[in-house]
TORSE-935921 format. One record per residue (C-alpha): residue in one letter; x, y, z. Coordinates in steps of 0.001 Angstrom, whole numbers, padded with zeros to 6 digits, always signed. Example, Ala and Ser with C-alpha at 12.3 -4.5 7.8 and 13.67 -1.06 7.14 Angstrom:
// residues 2
a+012300-004500+007800
s+013670-001060+007140
//
This chain:
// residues 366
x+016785+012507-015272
x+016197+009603-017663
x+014630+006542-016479
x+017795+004172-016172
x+019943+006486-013857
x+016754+006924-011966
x+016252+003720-011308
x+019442+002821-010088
x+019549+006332-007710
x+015864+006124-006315
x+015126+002459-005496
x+016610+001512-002047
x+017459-002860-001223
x+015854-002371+002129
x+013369+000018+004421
x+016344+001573+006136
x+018378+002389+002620
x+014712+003737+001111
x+014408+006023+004298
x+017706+007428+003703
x+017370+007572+000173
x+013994+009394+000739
x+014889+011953+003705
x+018377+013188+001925
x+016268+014012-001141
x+014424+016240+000898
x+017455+017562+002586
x+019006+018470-001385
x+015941+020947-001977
x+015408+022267+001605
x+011930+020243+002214
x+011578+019972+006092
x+010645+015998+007002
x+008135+015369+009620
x+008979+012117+011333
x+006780+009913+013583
x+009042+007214+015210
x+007275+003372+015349
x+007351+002422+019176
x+009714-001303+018188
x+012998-001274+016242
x+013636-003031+013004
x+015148-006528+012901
x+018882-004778+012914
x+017943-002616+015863
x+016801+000770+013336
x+014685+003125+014099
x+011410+002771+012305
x+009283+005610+011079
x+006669+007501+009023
x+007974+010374+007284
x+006105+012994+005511
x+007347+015884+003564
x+004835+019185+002689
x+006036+020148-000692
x+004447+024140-001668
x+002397+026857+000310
x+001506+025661+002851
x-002462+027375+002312
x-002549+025718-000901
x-006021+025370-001985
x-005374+021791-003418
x-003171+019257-002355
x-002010+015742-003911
x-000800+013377-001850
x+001449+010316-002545
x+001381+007818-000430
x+003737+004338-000077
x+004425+001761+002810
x+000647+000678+003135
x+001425-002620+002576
x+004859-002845+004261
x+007207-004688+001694
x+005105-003175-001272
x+006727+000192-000092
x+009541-000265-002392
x+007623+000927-005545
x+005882+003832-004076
x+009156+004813-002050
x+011284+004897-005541
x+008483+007238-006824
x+008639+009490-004516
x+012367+009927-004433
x+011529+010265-008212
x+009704+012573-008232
x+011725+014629-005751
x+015204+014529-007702
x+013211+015050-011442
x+011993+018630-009910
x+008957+018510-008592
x+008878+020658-006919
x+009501+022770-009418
x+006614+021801-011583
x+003885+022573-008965
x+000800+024557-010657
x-000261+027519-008504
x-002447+027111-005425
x-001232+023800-004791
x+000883+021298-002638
x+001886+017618-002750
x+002367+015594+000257
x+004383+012827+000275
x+004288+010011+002908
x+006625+007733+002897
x+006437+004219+004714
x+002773+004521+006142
x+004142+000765+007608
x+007788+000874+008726
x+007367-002320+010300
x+006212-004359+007861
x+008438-002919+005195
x+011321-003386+007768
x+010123-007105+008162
x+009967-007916+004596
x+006254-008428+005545
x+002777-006641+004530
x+001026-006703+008173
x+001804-004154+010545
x+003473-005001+014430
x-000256-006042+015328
x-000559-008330+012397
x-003207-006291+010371
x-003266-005938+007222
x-003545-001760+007353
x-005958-001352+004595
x-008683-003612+005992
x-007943-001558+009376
x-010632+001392+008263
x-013663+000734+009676
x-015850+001690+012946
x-014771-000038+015722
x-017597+000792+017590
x-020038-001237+015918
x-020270-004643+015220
x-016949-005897+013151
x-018082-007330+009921
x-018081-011427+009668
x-016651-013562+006532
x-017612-016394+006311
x-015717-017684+003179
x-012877-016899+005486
x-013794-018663+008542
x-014763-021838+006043
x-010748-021908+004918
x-008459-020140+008141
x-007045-023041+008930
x-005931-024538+005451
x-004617-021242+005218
x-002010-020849+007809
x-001514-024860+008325
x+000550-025594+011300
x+003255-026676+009017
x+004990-024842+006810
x+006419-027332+004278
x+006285-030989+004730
x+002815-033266+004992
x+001066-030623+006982
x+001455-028114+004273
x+000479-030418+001452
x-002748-031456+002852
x-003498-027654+003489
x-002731-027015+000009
x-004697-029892-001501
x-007591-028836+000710
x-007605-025203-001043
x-007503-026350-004324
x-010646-028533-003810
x-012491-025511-002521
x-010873-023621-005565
x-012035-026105-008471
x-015882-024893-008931
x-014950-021049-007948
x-013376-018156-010275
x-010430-016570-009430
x-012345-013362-008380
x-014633-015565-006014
x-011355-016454-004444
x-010141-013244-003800
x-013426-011911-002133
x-013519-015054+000114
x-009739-014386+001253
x-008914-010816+000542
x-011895-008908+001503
x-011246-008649+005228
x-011529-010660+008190
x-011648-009933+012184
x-011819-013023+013622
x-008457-014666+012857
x-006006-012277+014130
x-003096-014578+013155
x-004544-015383+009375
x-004550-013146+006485
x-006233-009694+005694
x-006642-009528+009146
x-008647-005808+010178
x-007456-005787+013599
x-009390-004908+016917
x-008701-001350+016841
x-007033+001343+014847
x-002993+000388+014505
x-000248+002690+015004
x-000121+003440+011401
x-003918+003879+011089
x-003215+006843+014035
x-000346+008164+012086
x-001960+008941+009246
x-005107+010497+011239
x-002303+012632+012358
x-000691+013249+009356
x-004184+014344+007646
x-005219+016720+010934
x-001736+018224+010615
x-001967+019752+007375
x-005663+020398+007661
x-006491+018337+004442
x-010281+018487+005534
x-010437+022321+004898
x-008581+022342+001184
x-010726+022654-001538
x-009618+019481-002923
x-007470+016599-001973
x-006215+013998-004543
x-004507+010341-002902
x-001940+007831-004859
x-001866+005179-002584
x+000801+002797-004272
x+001043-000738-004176
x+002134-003779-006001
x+001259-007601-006432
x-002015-007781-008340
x-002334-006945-012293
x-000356-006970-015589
x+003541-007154-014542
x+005033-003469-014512
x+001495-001646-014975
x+000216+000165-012468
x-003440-000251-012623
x-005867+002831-010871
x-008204+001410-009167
x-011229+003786-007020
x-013506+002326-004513
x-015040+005893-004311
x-019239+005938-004674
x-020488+006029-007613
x-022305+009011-007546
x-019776+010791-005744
x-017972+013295-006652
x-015128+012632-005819
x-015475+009336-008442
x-015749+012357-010746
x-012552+014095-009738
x-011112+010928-010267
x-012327+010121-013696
x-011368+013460-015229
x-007980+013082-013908
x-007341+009575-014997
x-010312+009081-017806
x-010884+005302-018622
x-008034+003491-017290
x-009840+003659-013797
x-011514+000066-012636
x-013453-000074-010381
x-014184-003016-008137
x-018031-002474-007825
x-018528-002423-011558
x-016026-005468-011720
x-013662-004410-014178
x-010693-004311-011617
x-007908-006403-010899
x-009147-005663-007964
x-012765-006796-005809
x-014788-005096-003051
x-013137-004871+000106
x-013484-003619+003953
x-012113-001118+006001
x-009618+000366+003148
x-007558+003437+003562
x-009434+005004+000545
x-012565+004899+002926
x-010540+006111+005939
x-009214+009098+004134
x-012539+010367+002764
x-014339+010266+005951
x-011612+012278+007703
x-011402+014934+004799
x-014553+014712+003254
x-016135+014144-000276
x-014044+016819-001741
x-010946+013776-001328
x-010186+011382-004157
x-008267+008422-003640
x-006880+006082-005988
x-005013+002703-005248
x-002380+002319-007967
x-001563-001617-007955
x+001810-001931-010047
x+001652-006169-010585
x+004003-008645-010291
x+003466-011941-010480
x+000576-014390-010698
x-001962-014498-007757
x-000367-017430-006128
x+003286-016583-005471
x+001467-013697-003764
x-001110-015482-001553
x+002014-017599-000555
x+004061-014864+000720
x+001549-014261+003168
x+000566-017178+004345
x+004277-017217+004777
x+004407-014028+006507
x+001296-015148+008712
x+003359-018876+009621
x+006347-016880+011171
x+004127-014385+013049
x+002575-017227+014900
x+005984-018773+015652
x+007443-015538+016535
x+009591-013397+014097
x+013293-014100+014022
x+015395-012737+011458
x+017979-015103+011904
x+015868-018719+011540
x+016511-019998+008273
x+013004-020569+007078
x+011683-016960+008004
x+014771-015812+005724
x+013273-018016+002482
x+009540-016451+003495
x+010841-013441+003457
x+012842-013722+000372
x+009614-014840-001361
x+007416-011714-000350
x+010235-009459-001078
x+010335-010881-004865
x+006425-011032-005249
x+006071-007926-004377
x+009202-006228-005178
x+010837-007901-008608
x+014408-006604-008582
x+014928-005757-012162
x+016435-002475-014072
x+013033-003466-016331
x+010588-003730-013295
x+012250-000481-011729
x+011957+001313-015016
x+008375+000219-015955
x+006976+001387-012428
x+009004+004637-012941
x+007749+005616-016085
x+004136+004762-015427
x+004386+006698-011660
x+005640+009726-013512
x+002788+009612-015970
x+000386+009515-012748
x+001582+011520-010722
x+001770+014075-013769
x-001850+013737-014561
x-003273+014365-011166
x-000784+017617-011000
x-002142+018883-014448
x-005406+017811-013683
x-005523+020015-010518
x-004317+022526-012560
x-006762+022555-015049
x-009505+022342-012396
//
């Protein structure tokens, strides 16, 4: 199918649209969905879920999983790719020995929502980490929470907040920035990249998901966890926070070569973060799992930042799909992370295909 008629078929305008759009592609080639329903309803009343579809034998030796939803609204990209991939054959196209396992909407809430946090207000790949020891502190965080999420969104309030975050900004690179925000928090569970106090319903899910299939006893597992908002508009940028001796990092580089960056060596879009899925899913499975973060950008850093500390305002007034502001915050996440273009659609198309392609071959050939 050429990229323009897949664009228009496989990209959805909202969560329930990309479920359907998801599920009947199954359906057309006989691929059984597994569905685990969210406990709340959507803001029309819809049912909200994870689905996952096993694609091949189901002993395969070596599985490749997409995954898309992490990040709630971001799902759009990674849910067009997988319908993509679907209708273009798939299927069809699987080497010997192997399976791919899609998972679609890993956040049906927050995709739902327009928003990126899950119904507990975490940010699900920050959500990864031990609960049983002692949570990690940040302390660039605690220094800026409230300019943050001001008390106001627009009007004085806001302004101040705003002036009081670019005075902290002037002597600081962008990158210093990001780690003081973006790496994690778990004090402020009503700011941003908040980890939570315990593993979310979609931290669970894919735990079950992962026992289901038995991905700890294939000989090799290979993740595509999509997401947009950081990076080069259109270009989906593979990113590993695997360690560097592992070798899984190996896997990883062979299937991808040198377009991986890597936070640690600095060389990503990216920076070093806390309790991320990657880390999640190759504890459960073990080293034989590679994961790799594709980040498809957008727009600069800022519209971005806004959107959630737009998303974070109407959490702590209480969501309501009909107020007037919420419907302008969520407009604005929705476009940062989601640009609703035939381009956009067809740049994240072609470069998922070329992905998803190379870690199919690359299993292949291994």
């Amino acid at each position: 199918m050429d990229i323009a008629r897949a664009a228009r078929l496989c990209f959805a305008a909202d969560y329930a649209a990309a479920r359907a759009k998801f599920r009947d592609a199954c359906r057309v080639f006989g691929i059984p969905v597994e569905s685990h329903v969210n406990p709340l309803p959507g803001p029309r009343g819809e049912e909200l879920a994870t689905d996952s579809a096993w694609v091949g034998p189901e002993d395969a030796a070596h599985v490749v999983a997409v995954v898309s939803g992490t990040h709630g609204v971001e799902g759009f990209c990674g849910g067009g790719a997988q319908v993509d991939w679907l209708l273009g054959g798939g299927s069809a196209a699987l080497p010997p020995d192997t399976a791919m396992l899609l998972v679609h909407a890993v956040n049906p809430f927050g995709w739902a929502w327009l928003g990126r946090t899950t119904e507990e207000n975490v940010d699900l790949n920050r959500n990864w980490v031990d609960f049983a020891e002692a949570l990690p502190r940040n302390e660039g965080y605690d220094e800026l929470a409230a300019h943050l999420v001001p008390a106001e969104i627009e009007g004085p309030g806001r302004d101040a907040a705003d002036a009081a975050l670019a005075a902290w900004r002037k002597d600081r690179t962008l990158h210093q920035g990001l780690r003081a925000v973006a790496s994690g928090q778990y004090d402020h569970p009503e700011g941003l990249f908040y980890g939570g106090s315990g593993p979310t319903w979609a931290r669970r899910t894919e735990e079950a998901i992962i026992d289901r299939h038995r991905l700890a006893q294939r000989r090799s597992v290979t993740v595509l966890d999509m997401h947009t908002g950081l990076g080069q508009y259109g270009y989906g940028e593979p990113i590993s926070h695997m360690p560097q001796e592992s070798e899984a990092r190996a896997r990883v580089m062979r299937l991808w070569g040198e377009s991986v960056t890597e936070p640690a060596r600095g060389n990503s879009v990216s920076t070093v973060r806390r309790g991320l899925s990657a880390f999640g899913w190759r504890e459960r499975i073990g080293a034989h799992c590679g994961f790799v973060t594709f980040e498809f950008g957008t727009f600069a850093i800022d519209p971005v930042i806004d959107a959630l500390r737009g998303e974070c305002w109407a959490r702590r007034r209480g969501l309501d799909w009909n107020d007037p502001v919420q419907a302008r915050i969520r407009h604005a996440a929705r476009r940062a992370f989601y640009p609703d273009t035939d381009t956009r659609r067809g740049l994240v198309l072609a470069r998922t295909r070329q992905c998803i392609r190379q870690a199919v071959e690359g299993v292949a050939r291994s």
